[in-house]
N, C-alpha and C positions, 0 to 999 in steps of 0.2 A: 549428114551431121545435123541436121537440122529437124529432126526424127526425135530428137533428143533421146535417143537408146546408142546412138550409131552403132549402125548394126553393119554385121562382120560376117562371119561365114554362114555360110547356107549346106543344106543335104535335104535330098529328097529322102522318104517313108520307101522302102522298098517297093510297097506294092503300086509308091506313085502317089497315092492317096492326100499325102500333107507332105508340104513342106515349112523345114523347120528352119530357121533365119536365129543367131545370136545376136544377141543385144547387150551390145559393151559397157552401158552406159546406161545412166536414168534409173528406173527400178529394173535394170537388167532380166533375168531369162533368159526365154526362148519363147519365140515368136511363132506359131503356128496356124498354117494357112492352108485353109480347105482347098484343094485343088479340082475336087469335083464339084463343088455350091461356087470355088472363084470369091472365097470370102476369108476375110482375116478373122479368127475365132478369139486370139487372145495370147496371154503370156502365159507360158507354167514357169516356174519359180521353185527356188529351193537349192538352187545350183549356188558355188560359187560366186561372186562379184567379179564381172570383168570379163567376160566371155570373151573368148578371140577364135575358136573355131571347132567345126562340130563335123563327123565324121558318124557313119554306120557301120558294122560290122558285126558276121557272129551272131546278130540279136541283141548287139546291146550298143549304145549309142552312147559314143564318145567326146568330151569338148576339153579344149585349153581354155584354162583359166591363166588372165597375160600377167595382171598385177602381181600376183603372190606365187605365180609359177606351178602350176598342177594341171595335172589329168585327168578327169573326172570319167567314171559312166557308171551307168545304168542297164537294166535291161530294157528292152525296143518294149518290149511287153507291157513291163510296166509305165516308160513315158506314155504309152499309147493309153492304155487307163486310166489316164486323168485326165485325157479331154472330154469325155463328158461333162465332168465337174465344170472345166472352164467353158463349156457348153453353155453351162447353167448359171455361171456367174457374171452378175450385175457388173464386176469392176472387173471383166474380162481378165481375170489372173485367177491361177488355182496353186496354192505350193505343192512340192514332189518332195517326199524327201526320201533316205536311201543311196545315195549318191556313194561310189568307193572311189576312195583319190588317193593318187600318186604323184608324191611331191617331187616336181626337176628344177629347175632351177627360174628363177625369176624373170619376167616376160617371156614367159612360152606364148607360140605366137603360132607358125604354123604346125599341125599335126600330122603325121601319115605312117600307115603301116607297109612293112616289109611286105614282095609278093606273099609269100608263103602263111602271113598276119601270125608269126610268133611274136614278132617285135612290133613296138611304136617308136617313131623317132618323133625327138621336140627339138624345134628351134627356138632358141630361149632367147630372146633378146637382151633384157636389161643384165643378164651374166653370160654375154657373148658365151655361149653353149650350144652342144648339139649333145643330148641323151637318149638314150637309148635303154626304152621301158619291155620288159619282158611280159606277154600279155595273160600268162599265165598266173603267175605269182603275182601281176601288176605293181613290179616292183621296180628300180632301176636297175639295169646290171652293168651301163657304165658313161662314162660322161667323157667330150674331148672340147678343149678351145676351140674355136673358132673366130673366122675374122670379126669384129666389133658392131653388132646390133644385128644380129642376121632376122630377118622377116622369112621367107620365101623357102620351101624345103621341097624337095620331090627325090622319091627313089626310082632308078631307073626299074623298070619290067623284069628284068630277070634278076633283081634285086643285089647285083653286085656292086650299084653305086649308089652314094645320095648325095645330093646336090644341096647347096643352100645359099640362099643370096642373102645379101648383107647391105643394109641400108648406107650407114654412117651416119651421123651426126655433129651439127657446129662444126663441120670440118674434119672431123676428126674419125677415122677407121670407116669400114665398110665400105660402099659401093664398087663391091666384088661378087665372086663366085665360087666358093671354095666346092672342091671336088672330095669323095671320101672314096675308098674301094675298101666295101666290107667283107671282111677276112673272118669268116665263121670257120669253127671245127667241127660244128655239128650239125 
């Protein structure tokens, strides 16, 4: 917290090379850290306001945005070519833009894909939700309640279940564990 970005989810570069760190807060991004020099290089920028978590897949690199509720990405390609730029910049940030988002619902918090990576699921905090984004069309295909402020999500391995915890707040709702068993026909 005291970072003044607070930063949030992390994912390694496939080949290991950077890791990328989000930054919820301050002039937001993403934090990029040379894993072979062991040195912090800078912010890329361009993303949403409000990062809450970042994922790889496929070649393209995934984040929740918490505040306004979306799914952003990119291709791994093109994040990856603009660290030169931030390379070379004096106020260690370089903007990206290019970004496609898909909007779910308000404090999307944590992200993760189905084994199979047809689907993303978002735990949406501030609209107690759990959606369910189809990664082709990058679009929603459908949304269910859930218990009140959920944080925490994971699908089990053979992707017939997802999990999501649930904070609560002032007393009120979450600090649970709702179970789902996802009923695909295709």
């Amino acid at each position: 917290n005291g970072s003044g970005y607070a930063l949030r989810g992390t994912v390694f570069t496939p080949d290991n090379h950077y890791l990328l760190v989000g930054c919820m807060a301050g002039n937001n991004g993403i934090a990029v850290v040379d894993l072979e020099q062991m040195e912090y290089l800078g912010r890329i920028t361009g993303n949403m306001y409000n990062l809450r978590h970042l994922l790889i897949r496929d070649v393209l690199v995934y984040l929740s945005i918490n505040r306004d509720g979306y799914i952003q990405r990119i291709p791994l390609e093109q994040f990856l070519a603009a660290i030169p730029a931030l390379k070379a910049s004096s106020t260690k940030t370089t903007p990206l833009s290019g970004w496609e988002n898909c909007k779910v619902g308000n404090g999307a918090r944590t992200i993760e894909f189905s084994p199979d990576g047809r689907y993303i699921y978002a735990a949406c905090n501030a609209s107690s939700t759990l959606y369910v984004v189809d990664v082709k069309s990058f679009q929603v295909v459908t949304s269910m309640s859930i218990d009140s402020y959920p944080v925490g999500l994971e699908v089990s391995k053979d992707g017939r279940y997802v999990f999501t915890t649930s904070q609560g707040r002032s007393n009120g709702g979450g600090n649970c564990v709702d179970i789902f068993e996802v009923n695909r026909k295709n």
